[in-house]
py3Dmol code that shows the C-alpha trace and the ligand (Angstrom):
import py3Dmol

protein = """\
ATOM      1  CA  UNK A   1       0.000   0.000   0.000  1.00  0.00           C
ATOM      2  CA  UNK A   2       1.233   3.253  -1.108  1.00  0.00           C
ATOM      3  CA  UNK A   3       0.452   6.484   1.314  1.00  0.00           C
ATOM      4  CA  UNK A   4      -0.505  10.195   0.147  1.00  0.00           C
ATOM      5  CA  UNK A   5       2.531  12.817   1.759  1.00  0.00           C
ATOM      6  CA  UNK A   6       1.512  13.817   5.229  1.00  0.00           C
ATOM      7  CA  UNK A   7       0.616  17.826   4.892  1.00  0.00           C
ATOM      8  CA  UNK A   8      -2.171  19.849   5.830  1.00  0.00           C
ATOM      9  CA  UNK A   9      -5.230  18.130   6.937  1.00  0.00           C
ATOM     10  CA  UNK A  10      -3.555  15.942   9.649  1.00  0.00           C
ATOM     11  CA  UNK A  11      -5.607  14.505  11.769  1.00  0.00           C
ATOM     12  CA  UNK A  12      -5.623  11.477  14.040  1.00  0.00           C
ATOM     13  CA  UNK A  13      -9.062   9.834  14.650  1.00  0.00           C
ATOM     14  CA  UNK A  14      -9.755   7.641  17.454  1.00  0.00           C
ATOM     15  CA  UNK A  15     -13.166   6.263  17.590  1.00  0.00           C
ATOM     16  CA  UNK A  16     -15.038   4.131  20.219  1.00  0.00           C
ATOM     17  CA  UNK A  17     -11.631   2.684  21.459  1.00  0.00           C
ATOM     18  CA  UNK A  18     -11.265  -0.175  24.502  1.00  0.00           C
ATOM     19  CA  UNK A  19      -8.291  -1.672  25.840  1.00  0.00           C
ATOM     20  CA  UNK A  20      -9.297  -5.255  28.003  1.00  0.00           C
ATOM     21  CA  UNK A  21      -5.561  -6.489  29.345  1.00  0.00           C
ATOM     22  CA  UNK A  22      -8.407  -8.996  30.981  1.00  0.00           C
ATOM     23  CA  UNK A  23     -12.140  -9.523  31.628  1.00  0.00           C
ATOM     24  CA  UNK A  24     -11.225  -7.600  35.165  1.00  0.00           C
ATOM     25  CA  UNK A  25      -9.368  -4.975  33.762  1.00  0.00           C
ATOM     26  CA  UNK A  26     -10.713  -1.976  30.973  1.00  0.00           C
ATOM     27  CA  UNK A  27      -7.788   0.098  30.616  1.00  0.00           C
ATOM     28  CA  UNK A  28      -9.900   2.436  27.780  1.00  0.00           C
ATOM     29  CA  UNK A  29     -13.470   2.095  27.757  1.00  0.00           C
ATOM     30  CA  UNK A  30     -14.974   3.748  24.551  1.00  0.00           C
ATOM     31  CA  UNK A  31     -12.932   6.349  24.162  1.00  0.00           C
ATOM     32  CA  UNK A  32     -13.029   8.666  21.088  1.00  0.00           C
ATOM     33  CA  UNK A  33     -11.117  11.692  20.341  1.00  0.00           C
ATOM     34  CA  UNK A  34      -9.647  13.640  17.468  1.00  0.00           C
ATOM     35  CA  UNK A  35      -6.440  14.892  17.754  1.00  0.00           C
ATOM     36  CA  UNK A  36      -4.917  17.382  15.254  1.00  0.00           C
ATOM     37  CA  UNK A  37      -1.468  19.670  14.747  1.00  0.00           C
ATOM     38  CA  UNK A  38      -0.475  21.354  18.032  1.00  0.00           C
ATOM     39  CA  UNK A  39       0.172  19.829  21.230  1.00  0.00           C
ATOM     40  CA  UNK A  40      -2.187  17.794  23.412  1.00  0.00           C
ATOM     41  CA  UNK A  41      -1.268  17.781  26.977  1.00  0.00           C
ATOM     42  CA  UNK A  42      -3.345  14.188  28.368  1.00  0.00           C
ATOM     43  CA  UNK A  43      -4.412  14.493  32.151  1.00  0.00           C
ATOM     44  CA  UNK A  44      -5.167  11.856  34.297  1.00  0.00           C
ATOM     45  CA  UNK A  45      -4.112  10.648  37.561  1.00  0.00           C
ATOM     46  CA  UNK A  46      -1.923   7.378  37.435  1.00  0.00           C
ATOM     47  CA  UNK A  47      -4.002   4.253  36.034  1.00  0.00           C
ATOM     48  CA  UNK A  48      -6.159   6.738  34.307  1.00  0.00           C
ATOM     49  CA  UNK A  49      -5.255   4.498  30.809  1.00  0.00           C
ATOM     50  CA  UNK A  50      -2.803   7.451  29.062  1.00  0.00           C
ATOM     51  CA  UNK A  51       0.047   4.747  28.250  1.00  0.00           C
ATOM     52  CA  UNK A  52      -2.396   2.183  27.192  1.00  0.00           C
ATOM     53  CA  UNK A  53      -3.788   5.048  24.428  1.00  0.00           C
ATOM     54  CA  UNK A  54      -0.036   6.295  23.820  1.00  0.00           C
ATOM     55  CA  UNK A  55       0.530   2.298  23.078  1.00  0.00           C
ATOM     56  CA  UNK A  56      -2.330   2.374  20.917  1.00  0.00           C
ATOM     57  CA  UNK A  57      -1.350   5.746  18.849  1.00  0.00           C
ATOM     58  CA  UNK A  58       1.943   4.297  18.394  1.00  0.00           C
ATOM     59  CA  UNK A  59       0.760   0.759  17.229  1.00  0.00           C
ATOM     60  CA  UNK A  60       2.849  -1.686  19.958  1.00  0.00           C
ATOM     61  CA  UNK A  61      -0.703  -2.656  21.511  1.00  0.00           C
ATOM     62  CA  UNK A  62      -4.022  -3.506  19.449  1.00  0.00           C
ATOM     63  CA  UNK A  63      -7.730  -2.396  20.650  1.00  0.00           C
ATOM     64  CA  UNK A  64     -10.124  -5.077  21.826  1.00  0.00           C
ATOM     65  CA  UNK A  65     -12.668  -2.735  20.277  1.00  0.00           C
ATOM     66  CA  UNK A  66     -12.380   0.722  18.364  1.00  0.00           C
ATOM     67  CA  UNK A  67     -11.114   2.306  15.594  1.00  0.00           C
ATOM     68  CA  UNK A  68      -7.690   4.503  14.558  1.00  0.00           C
ATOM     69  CA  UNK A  69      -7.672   6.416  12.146  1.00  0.00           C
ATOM     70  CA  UNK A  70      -4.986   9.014  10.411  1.00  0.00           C
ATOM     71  CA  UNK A  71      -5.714  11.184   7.759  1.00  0.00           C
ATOM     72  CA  UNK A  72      -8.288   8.575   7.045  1.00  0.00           C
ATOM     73  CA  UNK A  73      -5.750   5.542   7.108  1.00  0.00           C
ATOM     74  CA  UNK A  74      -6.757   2.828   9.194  1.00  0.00           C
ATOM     75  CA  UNK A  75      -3.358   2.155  11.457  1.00  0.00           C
ATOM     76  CA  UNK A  76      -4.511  -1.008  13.397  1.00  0.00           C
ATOM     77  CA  UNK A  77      -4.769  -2.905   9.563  1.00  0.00           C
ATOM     78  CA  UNK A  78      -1.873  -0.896   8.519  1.00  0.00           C
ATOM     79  CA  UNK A  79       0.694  -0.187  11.186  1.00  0.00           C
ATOM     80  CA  UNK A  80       3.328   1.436   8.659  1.00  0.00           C
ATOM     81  CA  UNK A  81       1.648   4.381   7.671  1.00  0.00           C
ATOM     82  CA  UNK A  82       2.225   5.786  10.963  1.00  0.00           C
ATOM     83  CA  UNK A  83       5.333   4.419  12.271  1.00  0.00           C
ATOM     84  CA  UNK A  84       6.693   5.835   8.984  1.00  0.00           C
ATOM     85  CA  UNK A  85       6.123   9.273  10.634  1.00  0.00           C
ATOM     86  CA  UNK A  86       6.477   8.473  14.572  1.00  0.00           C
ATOM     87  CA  UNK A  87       8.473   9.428  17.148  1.00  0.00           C
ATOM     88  CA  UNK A  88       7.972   7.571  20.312  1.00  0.00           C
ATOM     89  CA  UNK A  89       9.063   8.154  23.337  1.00  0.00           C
ATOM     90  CA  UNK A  90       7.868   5.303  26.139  1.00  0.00           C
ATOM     91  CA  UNK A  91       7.324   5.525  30.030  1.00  0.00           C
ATOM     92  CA  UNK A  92      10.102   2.336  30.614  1.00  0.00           C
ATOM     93  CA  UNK A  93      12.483   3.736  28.075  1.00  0.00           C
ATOM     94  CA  UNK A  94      15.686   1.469  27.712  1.00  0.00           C
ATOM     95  CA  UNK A  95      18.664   2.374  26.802  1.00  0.00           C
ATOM     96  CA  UNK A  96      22.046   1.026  26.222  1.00  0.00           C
ATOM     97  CA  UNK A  97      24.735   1.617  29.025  1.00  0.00           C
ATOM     98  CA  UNK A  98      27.726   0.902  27.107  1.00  0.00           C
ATOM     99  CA  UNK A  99      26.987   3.469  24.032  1.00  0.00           C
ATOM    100  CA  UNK A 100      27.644   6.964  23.752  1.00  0.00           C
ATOM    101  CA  UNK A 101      25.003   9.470  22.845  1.00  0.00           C
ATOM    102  CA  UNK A 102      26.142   9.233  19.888  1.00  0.00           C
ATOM    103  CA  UNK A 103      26.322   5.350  19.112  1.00  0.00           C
ATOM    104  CA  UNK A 104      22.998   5.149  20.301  1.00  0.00           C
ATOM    105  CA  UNK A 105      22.026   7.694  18.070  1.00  0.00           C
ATOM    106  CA  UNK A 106      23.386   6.132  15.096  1.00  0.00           C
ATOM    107  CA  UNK A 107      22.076   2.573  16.243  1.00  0.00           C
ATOM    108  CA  UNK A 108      18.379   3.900  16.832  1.00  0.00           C
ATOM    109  CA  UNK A 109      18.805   6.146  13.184  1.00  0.00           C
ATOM    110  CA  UNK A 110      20.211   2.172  11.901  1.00  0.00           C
ATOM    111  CA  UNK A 111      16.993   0.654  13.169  1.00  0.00           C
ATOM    112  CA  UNK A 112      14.229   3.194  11.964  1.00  0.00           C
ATOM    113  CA  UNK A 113      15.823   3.653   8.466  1.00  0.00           C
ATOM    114  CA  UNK A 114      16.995   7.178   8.835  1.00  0.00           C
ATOM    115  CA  UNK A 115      20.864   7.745   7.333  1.00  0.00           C
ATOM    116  CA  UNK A 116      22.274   9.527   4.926  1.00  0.00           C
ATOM    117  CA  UNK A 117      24.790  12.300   4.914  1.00  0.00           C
ATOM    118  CA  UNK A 118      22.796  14.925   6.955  1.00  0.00           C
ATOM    119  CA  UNK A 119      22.385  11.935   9.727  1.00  0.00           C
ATOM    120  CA  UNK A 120      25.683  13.349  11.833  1.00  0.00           C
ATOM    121  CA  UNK A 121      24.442  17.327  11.677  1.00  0.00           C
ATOM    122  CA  UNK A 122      20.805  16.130  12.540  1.00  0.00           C
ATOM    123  CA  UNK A 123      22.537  13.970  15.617  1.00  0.00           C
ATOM    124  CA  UNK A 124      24.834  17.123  16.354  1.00  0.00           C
ATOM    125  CA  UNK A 125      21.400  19.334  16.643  1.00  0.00           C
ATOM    126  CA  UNK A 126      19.552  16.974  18.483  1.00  0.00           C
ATOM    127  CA  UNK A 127      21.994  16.575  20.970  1.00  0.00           C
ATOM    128  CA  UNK A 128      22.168  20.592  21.294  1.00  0.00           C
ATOM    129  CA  UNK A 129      18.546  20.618  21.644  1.00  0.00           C
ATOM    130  CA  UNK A 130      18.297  18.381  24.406  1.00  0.00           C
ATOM    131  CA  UNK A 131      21.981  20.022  26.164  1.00  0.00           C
ATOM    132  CA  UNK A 132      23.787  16.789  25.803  1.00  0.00           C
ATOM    133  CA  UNK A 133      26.551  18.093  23.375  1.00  0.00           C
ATOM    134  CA  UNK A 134      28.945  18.323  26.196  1.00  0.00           C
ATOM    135  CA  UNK A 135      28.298  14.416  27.532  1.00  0.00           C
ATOM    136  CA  UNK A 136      28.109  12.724  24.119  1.00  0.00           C
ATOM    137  CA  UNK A 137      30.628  11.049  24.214  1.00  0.00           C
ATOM    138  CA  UNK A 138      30.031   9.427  27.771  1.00  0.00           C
ATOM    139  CA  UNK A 139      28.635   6.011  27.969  1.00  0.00           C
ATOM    140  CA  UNK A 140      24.664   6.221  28.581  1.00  0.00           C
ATOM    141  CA  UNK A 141      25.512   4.046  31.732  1.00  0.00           C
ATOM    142  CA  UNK A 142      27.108   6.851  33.696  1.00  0.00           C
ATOM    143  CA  UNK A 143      23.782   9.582  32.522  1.00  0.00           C
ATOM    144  CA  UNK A 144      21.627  10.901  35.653  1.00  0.00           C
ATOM    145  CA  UNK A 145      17.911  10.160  35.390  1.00  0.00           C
ATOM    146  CA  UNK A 146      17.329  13.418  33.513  1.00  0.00           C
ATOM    147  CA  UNK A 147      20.232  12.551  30.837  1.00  0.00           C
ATOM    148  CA  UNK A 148      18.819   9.651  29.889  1.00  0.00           C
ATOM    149  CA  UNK A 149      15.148  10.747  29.701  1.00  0.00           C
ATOM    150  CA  UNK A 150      16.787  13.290  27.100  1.00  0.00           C
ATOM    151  CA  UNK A 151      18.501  11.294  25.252  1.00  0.00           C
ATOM    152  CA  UNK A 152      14.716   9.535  24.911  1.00  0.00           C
ATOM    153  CA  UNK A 153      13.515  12.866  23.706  1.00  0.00           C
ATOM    154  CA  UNK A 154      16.130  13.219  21.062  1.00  0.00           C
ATOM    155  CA  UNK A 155      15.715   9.292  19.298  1.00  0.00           C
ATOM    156  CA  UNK A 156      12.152  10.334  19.302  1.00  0.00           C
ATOM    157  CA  UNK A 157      12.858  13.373  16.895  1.00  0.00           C
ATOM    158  CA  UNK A 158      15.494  11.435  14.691  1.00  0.00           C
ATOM    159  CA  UNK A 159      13.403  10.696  11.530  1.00  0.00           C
ATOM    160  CA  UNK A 160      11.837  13.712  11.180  1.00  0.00           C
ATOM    161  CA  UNK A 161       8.258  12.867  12.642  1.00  0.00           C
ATOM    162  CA  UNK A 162       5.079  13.626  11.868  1.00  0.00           C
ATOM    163  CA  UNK A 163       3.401  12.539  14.677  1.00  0.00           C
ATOM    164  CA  UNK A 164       5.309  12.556  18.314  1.00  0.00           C
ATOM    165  CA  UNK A 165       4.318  10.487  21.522  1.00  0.00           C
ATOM    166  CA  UNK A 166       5.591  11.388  24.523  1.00  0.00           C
ATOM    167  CA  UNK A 167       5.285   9.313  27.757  1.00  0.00           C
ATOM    168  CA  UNK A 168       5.879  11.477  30.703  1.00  0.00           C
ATOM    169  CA  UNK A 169       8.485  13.436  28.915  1.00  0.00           C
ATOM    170  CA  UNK A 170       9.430  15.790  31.839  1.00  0.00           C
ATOM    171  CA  UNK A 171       9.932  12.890  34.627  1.00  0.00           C
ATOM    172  CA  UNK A 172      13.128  13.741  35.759  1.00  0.00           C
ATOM    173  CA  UNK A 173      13.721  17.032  33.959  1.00  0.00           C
ATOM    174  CA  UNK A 174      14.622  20.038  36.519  1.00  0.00           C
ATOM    175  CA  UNK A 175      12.662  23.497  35.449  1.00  0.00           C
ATOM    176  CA  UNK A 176      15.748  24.663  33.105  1.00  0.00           C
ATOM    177  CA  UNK A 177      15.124  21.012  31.191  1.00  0.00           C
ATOM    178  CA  UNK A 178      11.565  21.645  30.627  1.00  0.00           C
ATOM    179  CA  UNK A 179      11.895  24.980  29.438  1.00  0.00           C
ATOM    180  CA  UNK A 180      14.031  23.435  27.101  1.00  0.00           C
ATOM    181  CA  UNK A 181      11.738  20.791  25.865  1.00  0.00           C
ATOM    182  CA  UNK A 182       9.034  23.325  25.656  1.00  0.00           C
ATOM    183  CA  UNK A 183      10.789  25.046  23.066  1.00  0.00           C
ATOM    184  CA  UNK A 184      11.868  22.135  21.180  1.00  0.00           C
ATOM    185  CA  UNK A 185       8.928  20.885  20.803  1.00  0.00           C
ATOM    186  CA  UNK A 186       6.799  24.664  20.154  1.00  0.00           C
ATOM    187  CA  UNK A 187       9.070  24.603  17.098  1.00  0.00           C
ATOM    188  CA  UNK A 188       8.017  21.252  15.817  1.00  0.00           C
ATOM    189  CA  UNK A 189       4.338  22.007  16.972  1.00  0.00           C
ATOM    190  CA  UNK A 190       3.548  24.229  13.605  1.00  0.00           C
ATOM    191  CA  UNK A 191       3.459  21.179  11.827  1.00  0.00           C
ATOM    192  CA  UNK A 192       3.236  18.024  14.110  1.00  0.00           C
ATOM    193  CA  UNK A 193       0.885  16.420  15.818  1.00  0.00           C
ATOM    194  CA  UNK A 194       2.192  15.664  19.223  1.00  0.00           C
ATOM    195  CA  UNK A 195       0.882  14.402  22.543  1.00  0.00           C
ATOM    196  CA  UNK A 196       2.319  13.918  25.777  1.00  0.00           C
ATOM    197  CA  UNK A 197       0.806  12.821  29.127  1.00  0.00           C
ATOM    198  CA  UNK A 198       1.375  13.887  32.491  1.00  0.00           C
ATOM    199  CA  UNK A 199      -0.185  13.102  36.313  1.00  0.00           C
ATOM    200  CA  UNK A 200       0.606  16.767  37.520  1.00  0.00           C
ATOM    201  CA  UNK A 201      -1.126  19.514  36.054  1.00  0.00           C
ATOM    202  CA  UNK A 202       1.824  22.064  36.191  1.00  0.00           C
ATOM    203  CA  UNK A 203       3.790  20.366  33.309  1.00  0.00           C
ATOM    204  CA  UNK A 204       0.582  20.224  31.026  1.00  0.00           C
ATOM    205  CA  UNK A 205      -0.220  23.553  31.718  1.00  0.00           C
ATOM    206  CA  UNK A 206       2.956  24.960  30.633  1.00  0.00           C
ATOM    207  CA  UNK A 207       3.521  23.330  27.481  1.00  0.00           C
ATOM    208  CA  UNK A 208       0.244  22.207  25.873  1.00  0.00           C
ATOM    209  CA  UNK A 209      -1.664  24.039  23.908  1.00  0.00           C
ATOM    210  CA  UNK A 210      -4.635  21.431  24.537  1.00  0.00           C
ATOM    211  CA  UNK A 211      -5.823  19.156  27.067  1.00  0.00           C
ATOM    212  CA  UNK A 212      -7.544  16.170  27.771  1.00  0.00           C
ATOM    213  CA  UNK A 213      -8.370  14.955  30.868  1.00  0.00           C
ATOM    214  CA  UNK A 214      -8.563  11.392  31.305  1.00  0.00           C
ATOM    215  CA  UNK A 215     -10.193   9.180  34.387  1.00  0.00           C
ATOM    216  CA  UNK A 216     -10.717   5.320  34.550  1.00  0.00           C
ATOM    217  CA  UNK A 217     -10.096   4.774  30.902  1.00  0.00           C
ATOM    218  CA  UNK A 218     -12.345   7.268  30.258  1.00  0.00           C
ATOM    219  CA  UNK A 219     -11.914  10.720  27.745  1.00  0.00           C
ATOM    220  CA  UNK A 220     -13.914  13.532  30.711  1.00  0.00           C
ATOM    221  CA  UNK A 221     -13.046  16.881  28.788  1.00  0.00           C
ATOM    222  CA  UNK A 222     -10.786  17.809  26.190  1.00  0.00           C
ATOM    223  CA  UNK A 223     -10.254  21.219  24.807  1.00  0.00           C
ATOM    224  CA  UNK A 224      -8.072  24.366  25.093  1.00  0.00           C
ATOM    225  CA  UNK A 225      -6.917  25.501  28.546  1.00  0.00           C
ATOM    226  CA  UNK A 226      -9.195  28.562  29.218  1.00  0.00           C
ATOM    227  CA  UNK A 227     -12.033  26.366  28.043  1.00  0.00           C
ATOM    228  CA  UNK A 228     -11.539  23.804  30.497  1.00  0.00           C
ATOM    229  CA  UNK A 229     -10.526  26.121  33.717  1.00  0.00           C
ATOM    230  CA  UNK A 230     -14.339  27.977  32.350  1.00  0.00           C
ATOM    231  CA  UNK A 231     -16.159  24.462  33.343  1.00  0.00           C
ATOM    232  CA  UNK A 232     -14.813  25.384  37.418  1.00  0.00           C
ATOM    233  CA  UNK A 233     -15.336  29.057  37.352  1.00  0.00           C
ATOM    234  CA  UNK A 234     -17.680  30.041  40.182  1.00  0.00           C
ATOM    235  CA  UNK A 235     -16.715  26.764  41.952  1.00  0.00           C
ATOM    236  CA  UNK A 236     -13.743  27.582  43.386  1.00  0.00           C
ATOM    237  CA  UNK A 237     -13.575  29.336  46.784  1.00  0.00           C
ATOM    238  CA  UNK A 238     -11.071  30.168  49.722  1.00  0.00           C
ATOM    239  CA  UNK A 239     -11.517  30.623  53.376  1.00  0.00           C
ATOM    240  CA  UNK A 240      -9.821  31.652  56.438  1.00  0.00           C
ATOM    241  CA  UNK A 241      -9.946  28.713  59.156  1.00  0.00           C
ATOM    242  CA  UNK A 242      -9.287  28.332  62.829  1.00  0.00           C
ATOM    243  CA  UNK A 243      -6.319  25.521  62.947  1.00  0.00           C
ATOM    244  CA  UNK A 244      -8.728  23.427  64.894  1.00  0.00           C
ATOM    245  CA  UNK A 245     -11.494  23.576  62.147  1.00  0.00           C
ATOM    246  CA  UNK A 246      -9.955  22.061  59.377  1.00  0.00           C
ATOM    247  CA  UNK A 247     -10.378  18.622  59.816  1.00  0.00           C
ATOM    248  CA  UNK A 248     -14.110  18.991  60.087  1.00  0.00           C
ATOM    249  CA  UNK A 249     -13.819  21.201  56.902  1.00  0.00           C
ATOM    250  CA  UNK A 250     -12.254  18.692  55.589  1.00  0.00           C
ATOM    251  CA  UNK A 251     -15.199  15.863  56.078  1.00  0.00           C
ATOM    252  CA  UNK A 252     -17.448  18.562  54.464  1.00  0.00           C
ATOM    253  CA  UNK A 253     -15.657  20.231  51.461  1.00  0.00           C
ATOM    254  CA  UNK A 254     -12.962  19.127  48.703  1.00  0.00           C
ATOM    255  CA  UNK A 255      -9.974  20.999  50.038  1.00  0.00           C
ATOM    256  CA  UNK A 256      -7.304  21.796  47.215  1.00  0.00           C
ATOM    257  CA  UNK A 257      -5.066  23.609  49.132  1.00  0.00           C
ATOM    258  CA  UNK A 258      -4.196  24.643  52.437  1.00  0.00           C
ATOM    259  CA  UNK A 259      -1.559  27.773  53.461  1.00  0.00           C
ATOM    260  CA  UNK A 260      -0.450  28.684  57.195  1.00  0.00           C
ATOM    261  CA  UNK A 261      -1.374  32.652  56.890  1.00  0.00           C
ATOM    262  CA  UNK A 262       0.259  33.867  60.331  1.00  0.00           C
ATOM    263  CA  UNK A 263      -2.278  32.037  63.429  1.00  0.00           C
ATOM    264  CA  UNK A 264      -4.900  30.652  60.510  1.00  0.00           C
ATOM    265  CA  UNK A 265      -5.310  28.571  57.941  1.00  0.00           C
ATOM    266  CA  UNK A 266      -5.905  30.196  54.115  1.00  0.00           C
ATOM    267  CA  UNK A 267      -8.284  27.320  52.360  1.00  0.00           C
ATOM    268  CA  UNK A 268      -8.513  26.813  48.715  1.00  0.00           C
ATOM    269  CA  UNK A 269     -11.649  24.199  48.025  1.00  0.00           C
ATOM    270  CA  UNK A 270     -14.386  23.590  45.660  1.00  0.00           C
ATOM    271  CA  UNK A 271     -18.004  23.831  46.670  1.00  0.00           C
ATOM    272  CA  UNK A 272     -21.396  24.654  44.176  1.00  0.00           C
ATOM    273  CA  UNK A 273     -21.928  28.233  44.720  1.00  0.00           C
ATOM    274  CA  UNK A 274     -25.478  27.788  46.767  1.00  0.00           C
ATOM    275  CA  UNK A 275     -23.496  25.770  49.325  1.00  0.00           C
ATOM    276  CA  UNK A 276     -20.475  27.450  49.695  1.00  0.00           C
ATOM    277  CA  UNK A 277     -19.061  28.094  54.026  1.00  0.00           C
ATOM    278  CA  UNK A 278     -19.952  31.691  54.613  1.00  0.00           C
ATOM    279  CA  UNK A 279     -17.380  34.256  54.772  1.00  0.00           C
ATOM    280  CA  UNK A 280     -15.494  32.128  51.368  1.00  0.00           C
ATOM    281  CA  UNK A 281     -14.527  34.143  48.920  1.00  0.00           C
ATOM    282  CA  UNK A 282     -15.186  33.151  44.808  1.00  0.00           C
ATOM    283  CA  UNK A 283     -11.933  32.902  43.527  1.00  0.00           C
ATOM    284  CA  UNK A 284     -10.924  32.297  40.073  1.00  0.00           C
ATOM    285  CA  UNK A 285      -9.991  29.212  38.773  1.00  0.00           C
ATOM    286  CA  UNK A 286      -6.860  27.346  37.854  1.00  0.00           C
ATOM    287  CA  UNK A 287      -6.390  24.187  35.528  1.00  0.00           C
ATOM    288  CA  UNK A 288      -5.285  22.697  38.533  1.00  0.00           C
ATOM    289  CA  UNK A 289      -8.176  23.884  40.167  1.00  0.00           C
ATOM    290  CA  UNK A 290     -10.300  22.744  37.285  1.00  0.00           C
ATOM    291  CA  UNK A 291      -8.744  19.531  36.994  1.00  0.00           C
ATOM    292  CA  UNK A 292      -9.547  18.508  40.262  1.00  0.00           C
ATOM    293  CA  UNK A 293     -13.243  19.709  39.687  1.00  0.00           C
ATOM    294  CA  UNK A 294     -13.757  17.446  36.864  1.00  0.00           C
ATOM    295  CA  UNK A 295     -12.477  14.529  37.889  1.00  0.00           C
ATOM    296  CA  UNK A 296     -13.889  14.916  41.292  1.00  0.00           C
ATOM    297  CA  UNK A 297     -17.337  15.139  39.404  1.00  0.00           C
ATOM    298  CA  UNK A 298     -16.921  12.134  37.216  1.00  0.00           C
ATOM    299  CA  UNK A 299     -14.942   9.738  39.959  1.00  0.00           C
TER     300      UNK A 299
END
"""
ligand_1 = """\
27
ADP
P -1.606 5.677 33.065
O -0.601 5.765 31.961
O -2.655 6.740 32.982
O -0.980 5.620 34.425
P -2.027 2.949 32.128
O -2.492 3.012 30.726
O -0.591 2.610 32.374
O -2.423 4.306 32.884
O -2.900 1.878 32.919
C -4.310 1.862 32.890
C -4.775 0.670 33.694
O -4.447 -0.530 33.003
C -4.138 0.562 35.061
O -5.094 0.067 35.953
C -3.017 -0.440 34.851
O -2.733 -1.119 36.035
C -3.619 -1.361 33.797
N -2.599 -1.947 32.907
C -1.690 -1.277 32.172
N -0.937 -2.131 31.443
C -1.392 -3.382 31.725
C -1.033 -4.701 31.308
N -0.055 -4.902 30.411
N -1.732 -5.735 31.815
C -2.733 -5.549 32.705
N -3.127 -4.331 33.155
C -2.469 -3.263 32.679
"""
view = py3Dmol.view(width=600, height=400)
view.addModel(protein, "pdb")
view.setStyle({"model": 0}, {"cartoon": {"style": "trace"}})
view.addModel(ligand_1, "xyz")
view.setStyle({"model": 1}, {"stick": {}})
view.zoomTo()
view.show()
């Protein structure tokens, strides 16, 4: 089979999908979604089923039910068309202790068919990218944590993808390492589709330009950030407690947050406005704050 060039219109179509691993355990339970260019930040506490759809974008799992489409290519009968334009970056990324950055460049560039003369420039800009320029030459083995979940991000950009999977990309990564993936991937953003998945709200927020929340297997909102922190405006309130009254607060109200404020206790929670504590305050929402609304509603 023969594919069309990826440009314009791409778009990845996910229809009705479910994941079983057993009769006990739905990973995905129906979910549909369409994902287009930009980034899509996917929210969900751990379990909520993000790897299991990553898995499922990137064609190493099949559905029990559902259908995948992109750019109106079916990828569960035909795989290729996109791993021909993915770049995949896994939770349990392995990598090989005894190679350099650069060997394991080369090796992962062998492996997905990418070579050619520009393959040492595109190595030397991926490993700027991603700060590792100065290391390269180190054996893997002797990388930190936040080194080697780099050197993840960078085999994921080797052949040029079209479509880019990230699996808790910023697990290990200190704030001057995510800034730096943000901007790698902004870049790339113009004419990729990319998702990546996250179980705290702060990394989403910063580098998506959508989001989709996810719960038990299930899709609960998706959309762009001021849309979703909309659906928790007017639910979001704070208080000033006695130390003593929290706890009992606490039994009556979701509490997001809680701050010492000299001999009290500053409050953030979420209550429907008629039953708001008196003397709260309305305060305006957050995606954290939002977050927490929504899948508070649908647990
Ligand atoms: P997330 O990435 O949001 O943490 P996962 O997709 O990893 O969620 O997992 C969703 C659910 O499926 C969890 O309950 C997890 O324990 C279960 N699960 C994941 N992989 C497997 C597997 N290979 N076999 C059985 N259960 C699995």
């Amino acid at each position: 089979m023969s594919y069309p060039p990826y440009n314009f219109h791409m778009a990845l179509e996910i229809t009705n999908l479910t994941k079983q691993y057993s009769t006990q355990k739905t990973a995905l339970n129906n979910y549909s979604i369409t994902i287009n260019k930009g980034i899509l930040g996917l929210l969900g506490p751990n379990g909520a089923g993000k790897s299991t759809l990553m898995k499922l974008i990137a064609t190493i799992s099949k559905p029990t039910q559902g259908t995948l489409f992109l750019d109106g290519t079916d990828i569960v009968q035909h795989p290729d068309a996109i791993r021909r334009v993915l770049g995949y970056l896994p939770q349990d990324f392995g990598v090989y202790p005894n190679l350099n950055a650069y060997e394991f460049l080369e090796y992962i560039a062998a492996m997905k068919g990418v070579g050619g003369t520009g393959l040492r420039k595109r190595i030397d800009v991926l490993l700027e990218g991603v700060n590792l320029t100065a290391d390269a030459k180190r054996p893997i083995g002797t990388y930190s944590g936040g080194m080697k979940q780099r050197i993840g991000i960078a085999q994921a950009l080797l052949n040029d993808p079209k479509v880019l999977i990230f699996d808790e990309p910023t697990v290990g990564l200190d704030p001057e390492e995510r800034m730096r993936f943000r901007q790698l991937i902004a870049d790339l953003a113009q004419d990729c589709i990319i998702i990546l998945s996250s179980h705290i709200v702060s990394d989403i927020e910063t580098i998506a330009d959508e989001v989709a929340i996810m719960q038990d297997g299930r899709l609960i909102t998706k959309g762009y950030q001021q849309d979703i922190i909309k659906q928790a405006d007017g639910q979001i309130f704070e208080i000033f407690l006695e130390n003593n009254s929290l706890t009992e607060f606490k039994n009556r109200y979701k509490v997001i947050d809680t701050a010492r404020q000299n001999d009290r206790i500053k409050v953030r929670y979420i209550s429907n406005d008629a039953h708001a504590a008196p003397s709260s305050t309305a305060v305006k929402a957050t995606l954290e704050d939002a977050y927490l609304f929504l899948t508070q509603n649908n647990a």
